[in-house]
TIVO-466366 format. One line per field, with one value per residue: residue number from 1; x negated, y negated, z of N, C-alpha, C in turn; chain; residue in one letter. Coordinates in nm, 4 decimals. Layout:
<recs>
seq = (NUM,...)
nX = (X,...)
nY = (Y,...)
nZ = (Z,...)
caX = (X,...)
caY = (Y,...)
caZ = (Z,...)
cX = (X,...)
cY = (Y,...)
cZ = (Z,...)
mol = (A,...)
type = (a,...)
</recs>
This chain:
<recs>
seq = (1,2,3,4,5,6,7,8,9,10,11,12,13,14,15,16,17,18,19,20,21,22,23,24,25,26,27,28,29,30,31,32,33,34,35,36,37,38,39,40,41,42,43,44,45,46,47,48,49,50,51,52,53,54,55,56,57,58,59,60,61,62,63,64,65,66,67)
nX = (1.6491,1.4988,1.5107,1.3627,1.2240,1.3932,1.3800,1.4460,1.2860,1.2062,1.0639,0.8556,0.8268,0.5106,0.5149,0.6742,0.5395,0.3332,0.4264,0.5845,0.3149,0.1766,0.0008,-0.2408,-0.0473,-0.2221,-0.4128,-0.2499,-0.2360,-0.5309,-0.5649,-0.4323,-0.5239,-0.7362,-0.6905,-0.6105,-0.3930,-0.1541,0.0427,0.1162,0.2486,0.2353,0.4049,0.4128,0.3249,0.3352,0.2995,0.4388,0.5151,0.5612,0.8134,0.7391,0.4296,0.1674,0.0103,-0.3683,-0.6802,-0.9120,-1.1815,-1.3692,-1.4299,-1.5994,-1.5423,-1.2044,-1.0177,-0.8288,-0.6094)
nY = (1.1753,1.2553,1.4261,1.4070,1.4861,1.2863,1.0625,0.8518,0.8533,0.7860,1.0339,1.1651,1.4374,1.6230,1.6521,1.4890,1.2536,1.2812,1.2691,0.9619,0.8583,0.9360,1.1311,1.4171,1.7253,1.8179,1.6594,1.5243,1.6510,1.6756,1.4032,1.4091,1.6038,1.4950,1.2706,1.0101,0.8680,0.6635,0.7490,0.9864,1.3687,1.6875,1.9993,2.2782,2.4404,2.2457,1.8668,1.5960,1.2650,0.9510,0.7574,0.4714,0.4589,0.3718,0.4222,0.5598,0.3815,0.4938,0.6177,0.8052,0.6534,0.4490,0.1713,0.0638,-0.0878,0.0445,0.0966)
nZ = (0.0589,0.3619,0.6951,0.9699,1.2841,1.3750,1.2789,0.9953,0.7204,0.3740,0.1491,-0.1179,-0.3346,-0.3965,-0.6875,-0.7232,-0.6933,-0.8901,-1.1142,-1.0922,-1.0804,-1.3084,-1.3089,-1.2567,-1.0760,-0.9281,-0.8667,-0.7110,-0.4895,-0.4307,-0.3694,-0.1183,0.0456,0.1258,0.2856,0.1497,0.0869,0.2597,0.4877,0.4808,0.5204,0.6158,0.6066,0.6477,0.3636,0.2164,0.0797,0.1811,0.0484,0.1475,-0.0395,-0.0277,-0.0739,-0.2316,-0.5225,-0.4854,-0.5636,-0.8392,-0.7146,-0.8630,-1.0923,-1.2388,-1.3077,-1.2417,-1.4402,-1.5610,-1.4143)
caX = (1.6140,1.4628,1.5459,1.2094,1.1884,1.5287,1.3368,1.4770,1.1789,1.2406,0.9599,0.9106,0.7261,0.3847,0.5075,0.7699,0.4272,0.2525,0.5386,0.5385,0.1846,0.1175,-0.1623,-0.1988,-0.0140,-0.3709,-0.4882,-0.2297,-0.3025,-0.6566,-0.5849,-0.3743,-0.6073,-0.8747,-0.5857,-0.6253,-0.2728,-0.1018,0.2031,0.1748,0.2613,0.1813,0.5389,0.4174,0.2148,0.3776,0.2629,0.5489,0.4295,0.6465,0.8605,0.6663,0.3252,0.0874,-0.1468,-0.5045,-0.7727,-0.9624,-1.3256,-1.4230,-1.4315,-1.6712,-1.4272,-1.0634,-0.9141,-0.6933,-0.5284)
caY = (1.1256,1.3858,1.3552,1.4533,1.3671,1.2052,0.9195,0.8601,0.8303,0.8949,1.0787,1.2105,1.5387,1.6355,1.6509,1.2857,1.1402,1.3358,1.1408,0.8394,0.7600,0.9914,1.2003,1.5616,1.7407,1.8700,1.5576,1.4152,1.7568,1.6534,1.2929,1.4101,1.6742,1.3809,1.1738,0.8855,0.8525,0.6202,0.8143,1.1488,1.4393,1.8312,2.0710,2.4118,2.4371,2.1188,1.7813,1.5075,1.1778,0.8013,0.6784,0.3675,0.4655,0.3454,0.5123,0.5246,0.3720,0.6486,0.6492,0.8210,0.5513,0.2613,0.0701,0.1009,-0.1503,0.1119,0.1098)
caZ = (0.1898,0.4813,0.8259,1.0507,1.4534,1.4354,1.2528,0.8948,0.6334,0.2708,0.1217,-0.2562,-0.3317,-0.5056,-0.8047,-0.8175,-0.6879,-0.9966,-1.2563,-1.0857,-1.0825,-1.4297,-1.2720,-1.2296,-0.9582,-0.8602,-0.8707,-0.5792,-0.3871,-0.3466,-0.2846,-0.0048,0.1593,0.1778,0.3400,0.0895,0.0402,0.3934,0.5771,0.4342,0.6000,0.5733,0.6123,0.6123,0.3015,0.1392,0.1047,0.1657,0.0438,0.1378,-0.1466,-0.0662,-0.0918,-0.3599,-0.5693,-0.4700,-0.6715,-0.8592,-0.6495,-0.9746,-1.2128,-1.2403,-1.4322,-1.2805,-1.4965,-1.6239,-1.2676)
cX = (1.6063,1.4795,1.4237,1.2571,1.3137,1.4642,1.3462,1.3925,1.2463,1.0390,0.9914,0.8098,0.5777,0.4524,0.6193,0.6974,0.3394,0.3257,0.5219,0.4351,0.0881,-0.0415,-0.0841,-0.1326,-0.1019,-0.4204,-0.4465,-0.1955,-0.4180,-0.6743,-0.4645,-0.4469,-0.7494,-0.7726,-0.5989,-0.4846,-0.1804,0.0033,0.2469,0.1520,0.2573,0.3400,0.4917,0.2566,0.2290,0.3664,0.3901,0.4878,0.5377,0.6402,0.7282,0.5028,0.2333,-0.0393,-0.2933,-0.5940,-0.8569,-1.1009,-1.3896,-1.4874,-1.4779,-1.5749,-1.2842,-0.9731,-0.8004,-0.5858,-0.3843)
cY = (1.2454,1.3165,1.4776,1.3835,1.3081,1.0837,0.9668,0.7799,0.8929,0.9404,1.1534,1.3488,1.5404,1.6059,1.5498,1.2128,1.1553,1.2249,1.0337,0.7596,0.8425,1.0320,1.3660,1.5882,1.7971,1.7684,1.4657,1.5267,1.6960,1.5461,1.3207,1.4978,1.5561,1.2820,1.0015,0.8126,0.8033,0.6849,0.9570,1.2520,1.5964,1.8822,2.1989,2.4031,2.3487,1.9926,1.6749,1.3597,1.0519,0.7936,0.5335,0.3316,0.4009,0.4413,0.4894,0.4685,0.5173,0.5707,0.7173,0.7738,0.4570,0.1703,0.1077,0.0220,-0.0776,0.1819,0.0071)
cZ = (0.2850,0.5961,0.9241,1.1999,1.4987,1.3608,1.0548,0.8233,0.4925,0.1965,-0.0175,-0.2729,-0.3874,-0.6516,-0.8649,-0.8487,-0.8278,-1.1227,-1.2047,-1.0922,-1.1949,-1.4399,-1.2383,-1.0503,-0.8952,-0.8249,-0.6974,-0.4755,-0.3566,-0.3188,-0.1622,0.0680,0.1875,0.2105,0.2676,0.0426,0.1806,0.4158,0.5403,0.5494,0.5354,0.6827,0.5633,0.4840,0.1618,0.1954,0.0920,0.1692,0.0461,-0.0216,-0.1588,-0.0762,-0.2464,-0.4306,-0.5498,-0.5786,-0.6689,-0.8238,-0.7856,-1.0484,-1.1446,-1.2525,-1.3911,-1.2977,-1.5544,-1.5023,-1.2694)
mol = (A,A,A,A,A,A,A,A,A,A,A,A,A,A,A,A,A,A,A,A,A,A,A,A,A,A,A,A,A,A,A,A,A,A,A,A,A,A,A,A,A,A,A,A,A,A,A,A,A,A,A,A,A,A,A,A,A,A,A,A,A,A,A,A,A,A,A)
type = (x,x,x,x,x,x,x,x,x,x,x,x,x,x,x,x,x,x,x,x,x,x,x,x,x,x,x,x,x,x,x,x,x,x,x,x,x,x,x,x,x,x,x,x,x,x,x,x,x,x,x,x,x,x,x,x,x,x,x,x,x,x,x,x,x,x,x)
</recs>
């Protein structure tokens, strides 16, 4: 848990969000510089992404039944 502003958010890094949602940690770098990812925040030259965020659908894929 991080404490920002005085306002207590927990937030997980690039690379919890990378395990939890079993994508590259490149992968949830560039869905966070195209802000596709709700409540994230930039710390220097680190991306801090809400525990309770969800994974984006992949825009990639025709087909993302494997979502």
């Amino acid at each position: 848990m991080r404490i920002f502003w005085r306002i207590k958010m927990d937030y997980i890094s690039v690379r919890e969000a990378a395990q939890k949602w079993d994508i590259s940690e490149r992968r949830v770098q560039k869905l966070c510089e195209e802000s596709r990812i709700d409540g994230i925040q930039k710390f220097g030259r680190s991306w801090m992404i809400p525990k309770t965020a969800n994974k984006p659908i992949d825009l990639r894929r025709k087909d993302n039944s494997s979502q």
